[in-house]
N, C-alpha and C positions, 0 to 999 in steps of 0.2 A: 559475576552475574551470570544468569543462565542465557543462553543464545538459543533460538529456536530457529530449525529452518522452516524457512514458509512451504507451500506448496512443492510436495514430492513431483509432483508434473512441470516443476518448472526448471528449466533445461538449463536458465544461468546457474541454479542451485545444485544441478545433477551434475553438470562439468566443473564447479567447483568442487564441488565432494570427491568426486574421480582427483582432479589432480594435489588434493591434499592428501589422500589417501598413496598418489605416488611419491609425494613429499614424503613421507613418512616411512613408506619403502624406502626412500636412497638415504634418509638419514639417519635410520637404522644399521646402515653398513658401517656408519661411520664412529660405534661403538659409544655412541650418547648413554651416557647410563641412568639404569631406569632408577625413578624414584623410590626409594625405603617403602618399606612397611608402615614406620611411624608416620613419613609423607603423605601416605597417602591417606592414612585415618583423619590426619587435620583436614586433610581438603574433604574428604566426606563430612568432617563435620561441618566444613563452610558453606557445603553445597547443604546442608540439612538449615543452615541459619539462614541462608537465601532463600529458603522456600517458607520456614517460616514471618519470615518479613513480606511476602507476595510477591511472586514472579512479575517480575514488566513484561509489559510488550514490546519485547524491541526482536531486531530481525537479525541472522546472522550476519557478522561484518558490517552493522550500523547501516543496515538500508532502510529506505522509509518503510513505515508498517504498512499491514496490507487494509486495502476494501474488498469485502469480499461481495458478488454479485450472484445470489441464487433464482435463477431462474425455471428450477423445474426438474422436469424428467429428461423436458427435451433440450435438443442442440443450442436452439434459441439465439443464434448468432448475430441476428439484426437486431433482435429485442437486447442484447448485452450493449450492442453499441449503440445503441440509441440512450442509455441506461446513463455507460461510460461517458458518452459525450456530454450529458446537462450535467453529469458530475463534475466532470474538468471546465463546466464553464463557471462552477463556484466555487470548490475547493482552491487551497496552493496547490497547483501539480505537483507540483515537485516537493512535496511535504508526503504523498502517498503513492503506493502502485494499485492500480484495479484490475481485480483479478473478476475470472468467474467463477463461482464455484459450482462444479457440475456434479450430477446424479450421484454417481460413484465415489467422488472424494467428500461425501460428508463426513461421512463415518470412516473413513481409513484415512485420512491426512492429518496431519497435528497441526490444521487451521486456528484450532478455540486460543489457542495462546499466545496468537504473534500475531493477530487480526483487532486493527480497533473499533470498525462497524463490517456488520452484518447487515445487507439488502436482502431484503426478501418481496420480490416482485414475480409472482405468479398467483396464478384464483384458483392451482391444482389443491385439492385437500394434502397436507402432509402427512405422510407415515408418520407413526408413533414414534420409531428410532430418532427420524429426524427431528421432531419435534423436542423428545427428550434431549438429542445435540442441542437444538437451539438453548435449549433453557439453561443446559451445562454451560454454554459461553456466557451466558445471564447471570449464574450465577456465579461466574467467573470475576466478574466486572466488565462483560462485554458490552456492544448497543446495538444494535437492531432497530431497522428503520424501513419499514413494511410499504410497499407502493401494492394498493390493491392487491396485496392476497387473503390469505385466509387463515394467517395467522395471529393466535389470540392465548391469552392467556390469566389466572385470573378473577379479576374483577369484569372483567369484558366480553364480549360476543357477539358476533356478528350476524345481522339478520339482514336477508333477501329483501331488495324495495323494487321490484321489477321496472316500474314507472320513471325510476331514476337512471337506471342503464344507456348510455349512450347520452345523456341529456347536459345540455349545459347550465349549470347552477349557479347560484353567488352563494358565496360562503363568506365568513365573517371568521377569522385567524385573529387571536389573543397571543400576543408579542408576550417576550420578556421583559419587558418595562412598559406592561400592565396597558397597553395601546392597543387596537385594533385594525385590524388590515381586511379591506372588502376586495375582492377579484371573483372572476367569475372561471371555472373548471368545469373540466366533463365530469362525468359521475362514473364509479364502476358498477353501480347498481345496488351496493351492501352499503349498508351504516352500520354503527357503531350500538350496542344497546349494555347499559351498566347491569351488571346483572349482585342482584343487594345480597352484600357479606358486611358482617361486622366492621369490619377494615376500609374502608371507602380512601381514604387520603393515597394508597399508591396507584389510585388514578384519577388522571385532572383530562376533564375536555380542552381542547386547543381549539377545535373549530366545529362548528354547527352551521347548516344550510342555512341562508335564511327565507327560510319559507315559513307554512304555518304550525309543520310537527317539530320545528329546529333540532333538524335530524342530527346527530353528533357523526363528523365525518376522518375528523384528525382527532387521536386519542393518545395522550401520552403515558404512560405503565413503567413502576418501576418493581423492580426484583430481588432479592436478596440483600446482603448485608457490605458487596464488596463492591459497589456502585452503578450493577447493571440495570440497565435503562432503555424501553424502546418507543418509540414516535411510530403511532403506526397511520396511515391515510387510506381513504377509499375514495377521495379525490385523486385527477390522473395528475399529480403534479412533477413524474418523472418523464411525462408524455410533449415530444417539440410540434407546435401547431401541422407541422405539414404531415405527423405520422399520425394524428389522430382522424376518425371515422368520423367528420362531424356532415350532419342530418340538413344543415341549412345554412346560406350567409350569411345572416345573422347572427348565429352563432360564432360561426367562424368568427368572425368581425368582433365579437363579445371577448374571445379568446384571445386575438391578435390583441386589443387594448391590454389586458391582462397577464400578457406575457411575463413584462420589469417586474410587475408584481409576484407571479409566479416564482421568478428567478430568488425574488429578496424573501420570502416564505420557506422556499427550500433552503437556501443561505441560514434562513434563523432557524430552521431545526436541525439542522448539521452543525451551527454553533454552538446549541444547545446540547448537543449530543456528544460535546467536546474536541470537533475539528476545527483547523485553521483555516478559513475561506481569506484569509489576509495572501496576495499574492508576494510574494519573497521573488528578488531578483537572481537572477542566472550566474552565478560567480563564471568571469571570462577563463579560458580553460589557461593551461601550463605548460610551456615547453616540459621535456622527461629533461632527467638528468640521468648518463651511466655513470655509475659509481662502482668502485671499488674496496674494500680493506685493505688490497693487497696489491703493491706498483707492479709485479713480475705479472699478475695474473692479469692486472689491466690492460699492459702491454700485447700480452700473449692473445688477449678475447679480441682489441683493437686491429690486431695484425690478421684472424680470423675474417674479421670484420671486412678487410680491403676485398677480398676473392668473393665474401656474399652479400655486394652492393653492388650499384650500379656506379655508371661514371660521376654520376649528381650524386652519390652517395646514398643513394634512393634503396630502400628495403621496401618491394611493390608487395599489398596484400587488399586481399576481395574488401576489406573492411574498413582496414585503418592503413595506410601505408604510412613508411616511418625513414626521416629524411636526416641522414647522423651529419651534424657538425663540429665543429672544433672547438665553437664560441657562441652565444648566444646576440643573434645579429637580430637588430628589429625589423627589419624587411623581411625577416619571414614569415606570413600569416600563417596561426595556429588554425586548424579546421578541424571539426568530427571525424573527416576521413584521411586527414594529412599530421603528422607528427614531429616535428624539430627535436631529435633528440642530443644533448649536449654531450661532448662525449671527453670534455678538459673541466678536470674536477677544481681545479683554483677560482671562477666563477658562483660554484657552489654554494648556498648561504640558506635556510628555512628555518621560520620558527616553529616548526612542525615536527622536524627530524634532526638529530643528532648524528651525522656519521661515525665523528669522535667514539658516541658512547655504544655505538652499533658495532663497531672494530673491537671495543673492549669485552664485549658481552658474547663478541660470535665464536666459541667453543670450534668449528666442522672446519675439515679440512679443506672442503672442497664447496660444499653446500653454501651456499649464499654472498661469495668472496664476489658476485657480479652482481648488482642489482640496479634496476629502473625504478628513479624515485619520480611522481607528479604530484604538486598538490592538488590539481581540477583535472579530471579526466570523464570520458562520459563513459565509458565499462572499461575494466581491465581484459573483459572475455573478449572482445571486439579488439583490443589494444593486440593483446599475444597470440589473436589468430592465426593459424603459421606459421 
């Protein structure tokens, strides 16, 4: 499969590239020899039959895929986490990472391919570049899910209701099993207007005001041939009661009622846009295990080990500090910042890893004869700080 790195700007991904990249250095000395001519024609032809079956979205090393959050030209740092925050109050967290995507990394990062929605919450007009980016991830099989901006594409288009800006409205929301949902929202001031092409079925109204023009305010669009799909709104439903600008207490008051509802509206167009809002439990983390191939070398690293601990056995670092024992004793609580690592391989047992078949496989002299095994860890970059 192909492996895409997420965001160039992002530092876990930069310090892994760096220290692969040194990997690769020392194990080059050790005379690995390189793959044939014929080898490597197969694997071009593998990588050509993966591309024609459709790239996944999956992220280097199996990390969750990304959200990406476009907010504009500008820094928008409170607007991100105000964004961020009603998102992690419906998503699985721990199914995605929320990223932002700023000014500069549209067009130069390789987001389209390892991102599985697209936020677009600004009222800035977009450049044509960006614009055409977006459509590329659309046509990708990406999703896009618009909080009052001004993106459109189309069957659709957006028109000015000045009277409705700042205002609080009921709107009437058509569920996925054909039900309706009434709450009441601010307005960003634009609706929704169909604008007539032969093709009308790739877009369905989701929500209309209810007043007396039943303005169309949630509009759903789909694109292309490979499943990409956007939910777009000119209701503020990314917006939490105490950041909005509201005009009177009744409103407010209107809004506070409307919040649960709010929540479960967002929920069903993010379910519908194919994420997991199902929250998944925390797997409890893992003593490490050091492991070995090799008894001379384990001895040798052990005997190292006595001079760079403390008397507890304690290895102190800013992040993770790492506490080596003999035996895996249950009075030691495992923590984010604390580590028991086992350091008597008779203990040893995973249905995850094979030492046996890692011994048999490992060709280097020197390269890889130590290693730290965890099943639950929360980064390894935080793990080997130091």
């Amino acid at each position: 499969e192909h492996h895409h790195l997420h965001l160039s700007s992002c530092r876990e991904c930069l310090q892994l590239e760096n220290s692969t990249i040194e990997s690769v250095r020392f194990a080059s000395t050790e005379n690995i020899p390189e793959l044939s001519d014929d080898c490597n024609s197969k694997l071009e032809e593998k990588n050509v039959d993966c591309l024609a079956r459709g790239i996944k979205r999956v992220n280097l090393a199996g990390k969750p895929p990304n959200i990406l959050v476009y907010l504009g030209s500008k820094t928008a740092k409170v607007e991100f986490e105000q964004v961020k925050s009603i998102l992690q109050e419906c998503i699985d967290a721990n199914s995605y990472i929320i990223y932002q995507l700023h000014e500069e990394q549209v067009l130069k990062d390789p987001w389209v391919d390892n991102s599985v929605l697209l936020i677009i919450a600004t009222e800035e007009p977009l450049s044509e570049e960006n614009h055409k980016q977006f459509m590329k991830f659309l046509s990708k099989g990406g999703k896009i899910l618009g909080f009052s901006s001004s993106f459109t594409f189309d069957g659709i288009q957006i028109k000015r209701k000045s009277k409705l800006k700042k205002t609080v409205n009921e709107l009437v929301v058509s569920k996925r099993d054909n039900t309706e949902i009434k709450l009441n929202l601010l307005m960003s001031g634009c609706i929704f207007e169909e604008v007539l092409k032969e093709d009308t079925s790739k877009v369905k109204t989701l929500s209309r005001l209810n007043n007396a023009d039943k303005d169309i305010v949630i509009v759903h669009l789909t694109y292309g041939d490979s499943g990409g799909e956007a939910i777009l709104s000119q209701a503020c439903l990314e917006l939490d009661i105490n950041s909005m600008d509201v005009q009177t207490e009744e409103d407010f008051n209107l809004l506070k009622i409307s919040n649960t509802k709010r929540h479960e509206v967002l929920k069903e167009i993010l379910v519908s846009l194919g994420l997991s809002c199902e929250l998944s439990e925390i797997p409890v983390l893992t003593p490490i295990y050091l492991l070995s191939s090799d008894e001379e070398i384990h001895l040798a690293f052990l005997k190292w080990l006595e001079g760079n601990v403390d008397a507890e056995g304690l290895r102190a670092s800013s992040k993770v500090s790492l506490k080596f024992v003999s035996s895996c004793e249950s009075k030691i609580e495992i923590t984010p910042s604390l580590m028991p690592v086992i350091t008597e391989m008779g203990s040893f047992s995973s249905a995850h890893f094979s030492l046996k078949t890692y011994q048999q496989n490992l060709q280097t002299k020197k390269l890889g004869k130590i290693l730290l095994f965890t099943e639950v860890t929360t980064t390894t970059m935080n793990l080997l700080d130091g």
